[in-house]
C-alpha positions in Angstrom: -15.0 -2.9 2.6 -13.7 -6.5 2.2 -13.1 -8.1 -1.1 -11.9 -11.4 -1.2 -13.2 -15.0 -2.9 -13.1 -16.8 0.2 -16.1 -16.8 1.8 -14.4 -18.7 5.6 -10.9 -15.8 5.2 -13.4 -12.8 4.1 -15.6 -13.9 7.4 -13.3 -14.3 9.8 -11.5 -11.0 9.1 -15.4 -9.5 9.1 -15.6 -10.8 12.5 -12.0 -9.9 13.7 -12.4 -6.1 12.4 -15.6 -5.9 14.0 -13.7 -6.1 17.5 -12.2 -2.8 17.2 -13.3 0.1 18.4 -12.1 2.1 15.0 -13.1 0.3 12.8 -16.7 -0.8 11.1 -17.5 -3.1 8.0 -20.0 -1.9 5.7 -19.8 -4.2 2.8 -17.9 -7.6 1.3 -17.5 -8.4 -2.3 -16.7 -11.7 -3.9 -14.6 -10.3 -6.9 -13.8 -7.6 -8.6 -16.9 -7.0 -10.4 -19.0 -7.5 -7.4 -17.0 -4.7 -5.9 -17.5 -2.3 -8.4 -21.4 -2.6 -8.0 -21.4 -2.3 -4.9 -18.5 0.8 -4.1 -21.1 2.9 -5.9 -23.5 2.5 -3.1 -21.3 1.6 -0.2 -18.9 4.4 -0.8 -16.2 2.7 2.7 -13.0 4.6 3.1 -10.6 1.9 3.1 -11.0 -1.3 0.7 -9.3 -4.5 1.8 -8.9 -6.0 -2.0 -7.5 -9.7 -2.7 -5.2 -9.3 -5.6 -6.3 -13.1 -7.4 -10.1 -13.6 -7.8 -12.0 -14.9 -10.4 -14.2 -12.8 -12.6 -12.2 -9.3 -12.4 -8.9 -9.4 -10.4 -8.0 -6.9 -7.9 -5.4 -5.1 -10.3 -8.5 -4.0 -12.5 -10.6 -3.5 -10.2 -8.7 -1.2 -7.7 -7.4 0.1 -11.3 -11.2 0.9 -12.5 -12.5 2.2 -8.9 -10.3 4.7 -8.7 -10.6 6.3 -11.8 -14.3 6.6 -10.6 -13.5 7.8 -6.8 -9.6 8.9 -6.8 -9.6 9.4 -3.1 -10.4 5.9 -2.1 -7.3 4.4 -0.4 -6.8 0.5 -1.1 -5.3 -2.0 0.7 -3.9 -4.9 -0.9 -4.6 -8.6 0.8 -1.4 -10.7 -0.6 0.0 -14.0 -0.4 3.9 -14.9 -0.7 4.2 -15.6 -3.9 1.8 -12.6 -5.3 5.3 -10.1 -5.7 4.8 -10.0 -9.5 1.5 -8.4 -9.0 3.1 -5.7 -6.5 4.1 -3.3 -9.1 0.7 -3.2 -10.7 -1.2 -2.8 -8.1 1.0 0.2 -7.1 0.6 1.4 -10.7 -3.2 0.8 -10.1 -3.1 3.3 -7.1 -3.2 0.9 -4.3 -2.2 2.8 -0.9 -0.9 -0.5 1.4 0.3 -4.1 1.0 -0.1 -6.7 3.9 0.3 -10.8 3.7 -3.1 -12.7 4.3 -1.8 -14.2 7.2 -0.7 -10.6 9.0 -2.0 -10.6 12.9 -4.9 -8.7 13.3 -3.2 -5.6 15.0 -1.5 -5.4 11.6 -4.3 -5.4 9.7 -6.0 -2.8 11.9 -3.1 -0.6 11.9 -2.6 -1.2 8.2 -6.3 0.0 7.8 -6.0 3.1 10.2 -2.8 4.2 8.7 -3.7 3.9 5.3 -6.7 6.2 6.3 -4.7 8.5 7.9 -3.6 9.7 4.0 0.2 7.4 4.8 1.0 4.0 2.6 1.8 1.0 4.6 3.9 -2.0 3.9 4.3 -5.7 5.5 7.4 -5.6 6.6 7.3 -9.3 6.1 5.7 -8.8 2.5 8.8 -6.5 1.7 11.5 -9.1 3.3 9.7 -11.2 0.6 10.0 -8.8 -2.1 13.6 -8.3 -1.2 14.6 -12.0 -1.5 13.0 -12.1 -4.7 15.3 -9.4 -6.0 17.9 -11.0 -5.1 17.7 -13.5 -7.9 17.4 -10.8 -10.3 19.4 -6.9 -11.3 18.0 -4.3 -9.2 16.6 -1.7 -10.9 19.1 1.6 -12.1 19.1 4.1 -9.2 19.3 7.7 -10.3 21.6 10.2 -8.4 19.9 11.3 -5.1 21.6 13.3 -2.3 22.5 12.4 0.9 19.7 14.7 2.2 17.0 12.9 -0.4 18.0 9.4 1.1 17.2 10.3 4.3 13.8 11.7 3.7 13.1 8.3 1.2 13.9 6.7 4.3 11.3 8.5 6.5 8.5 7.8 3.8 9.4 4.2 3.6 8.5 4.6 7.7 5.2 5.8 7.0 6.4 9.4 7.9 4.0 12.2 7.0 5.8 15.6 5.6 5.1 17.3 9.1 6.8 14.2 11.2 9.8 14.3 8.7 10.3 18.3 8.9 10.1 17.8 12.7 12.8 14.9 12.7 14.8 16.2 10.3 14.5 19.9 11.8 13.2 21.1 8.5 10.2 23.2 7.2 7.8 21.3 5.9 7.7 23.0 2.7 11.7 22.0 2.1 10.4 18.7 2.8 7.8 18.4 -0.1 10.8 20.3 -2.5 13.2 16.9 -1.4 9.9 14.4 -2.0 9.0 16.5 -5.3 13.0 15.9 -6.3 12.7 12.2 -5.3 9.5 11.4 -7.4 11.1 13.2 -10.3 14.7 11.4 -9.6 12.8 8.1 -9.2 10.2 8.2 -12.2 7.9 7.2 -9.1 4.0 8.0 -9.4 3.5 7.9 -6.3 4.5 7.0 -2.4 3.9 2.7 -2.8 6.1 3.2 -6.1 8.6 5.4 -3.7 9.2 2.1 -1.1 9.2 -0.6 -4.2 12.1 1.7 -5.5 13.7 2.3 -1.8 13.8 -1.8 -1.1 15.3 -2.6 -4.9 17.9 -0.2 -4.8 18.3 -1.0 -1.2 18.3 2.9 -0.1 15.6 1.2 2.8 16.8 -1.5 5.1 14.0 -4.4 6.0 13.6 -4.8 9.9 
C-alpha cells in the first residue's frame, strides 16, 4: 500500500512497482487518515508511508495502525532533512527507512526485505543521519562485548538470526541470547532502534 500526498510521486512509484514480478499494489492513500480507513479493508503486507502529510502524519498513523494490526511491517518514504522524525517513526514500529529519491531496485528490495520479517536502512539515509550527528554528542554507549558488537553488526546488515549463527559459527539460540543482551544493553525496542543506536555510537560503519 502507498501513502503519500503527492498524487504525480505516489503514481509513478504505483507504476514503477507494478513492473516487478514480486510485487503488486492494492491500495494508495493520501494521508494518514485516509490510510487508516482504508488498511481495514485492504489489509497489504508492506506499507510505503510518507512521514510529512497533511491531515494525520505518518508518525501517528503507522503509530495508530499498528496498535490495530501489530504484524504490519512499514516502510518509511523520507526526505534529507526528515532525520528528526527517524527516531519516532522507529518508536512508532516502522520496520525500514529509504530516501524518496532511492532507485527503484532499492525500493523493491527495501519492500521484499522488509517482508521477509528483516529491517532495512538507506544506506544513503544513514550517511545522512550520520553527518547530522556529527554536529551534536552521540548518545552514551553501554558496555557490550566484543562478541555483542559483532552480532550488532550483522543486524545492521539485515542479517537474520540463522545467517548470523551460520557466519559466526554459532547456534542460533546463542545468537538470540547475544541480541536479547544487546536490546537489554541498548534500551533498544526493537531492531530499527538497534541500527539508530549502532550508527550514533559508531559500532556500524556507513558504506
Amino acid at each position: 500500500m502507498l501513502v503519500d500526498d503527492h498524487t504525480l510521486f505516489r503514481n509513478g512509484l504505483k507504476t514503477l512497482l507494478e513492473e516487478s514480478k514480486h510485487i503488486k499494489v492494492v491500495s494508495e492513500a493520501v494521508n494518514g487518515k485516509d490510510f487508516l480507513t482504508k488498511i481495514r479493508s485492504q489489509k497489504p503486507d508492506v506499507v510505503l508511508l510518507d512521514i510529512a502529510m497533511p491531515v494525520m502524519d505518518g508518525v501517528e498513523a503507522a503509530s495508530q495502525a499498528l496498535s490495530l494490526y501489530p504484524d504490519l511491517k512499514i516502510i518509511t518514504l523520507s526526505m534529507y532533512g526528515d532525520e528528526n522524525y527517524y527516531n519516532r517513526m522507529v518508536e512508532a514500529g516502522a520496520k525500514g527507512f529509504i530516501l524518496k529519491d532511492s532507485e527503484i531496485d532499492e525500493v523493491e528490495k527495501a519492500i521484499i526485505t522488509v517482508n521477509a520479517g528483516r529491517t532495512y536502512f538507506s544506506q544513503e539515509l544513514l550517511q545522512s543521519l550520520l553527518e547530522g550527528l556529527k554536529k551534536e554528542d552521540s548518545v552514551e554507549k553501554n558496555a557490550l562485548s566484543e562478541r555483542e558488537v559483532d552480532v550488532l553488526q550483522h543486524v545492521c546488515r539485515g542479517k537474520s538470526n540463522i545467517e548470523i549463527a551460520d557466519e559466526m559459527c554459532l547456534s542460533k539460540r546463542t545468537v538470540e541470547k547475544h541480541r536479547a543482551n544487546i536490546m537489554e544493553k541498548t534500551h533498544c525496542k526493537n531492531t530499527a532502534s538497534l541500527v539508530i543506536f549502532a550508527v550514533k555510537n559508531h559500532l556500524y560503519e556507513v558504506k
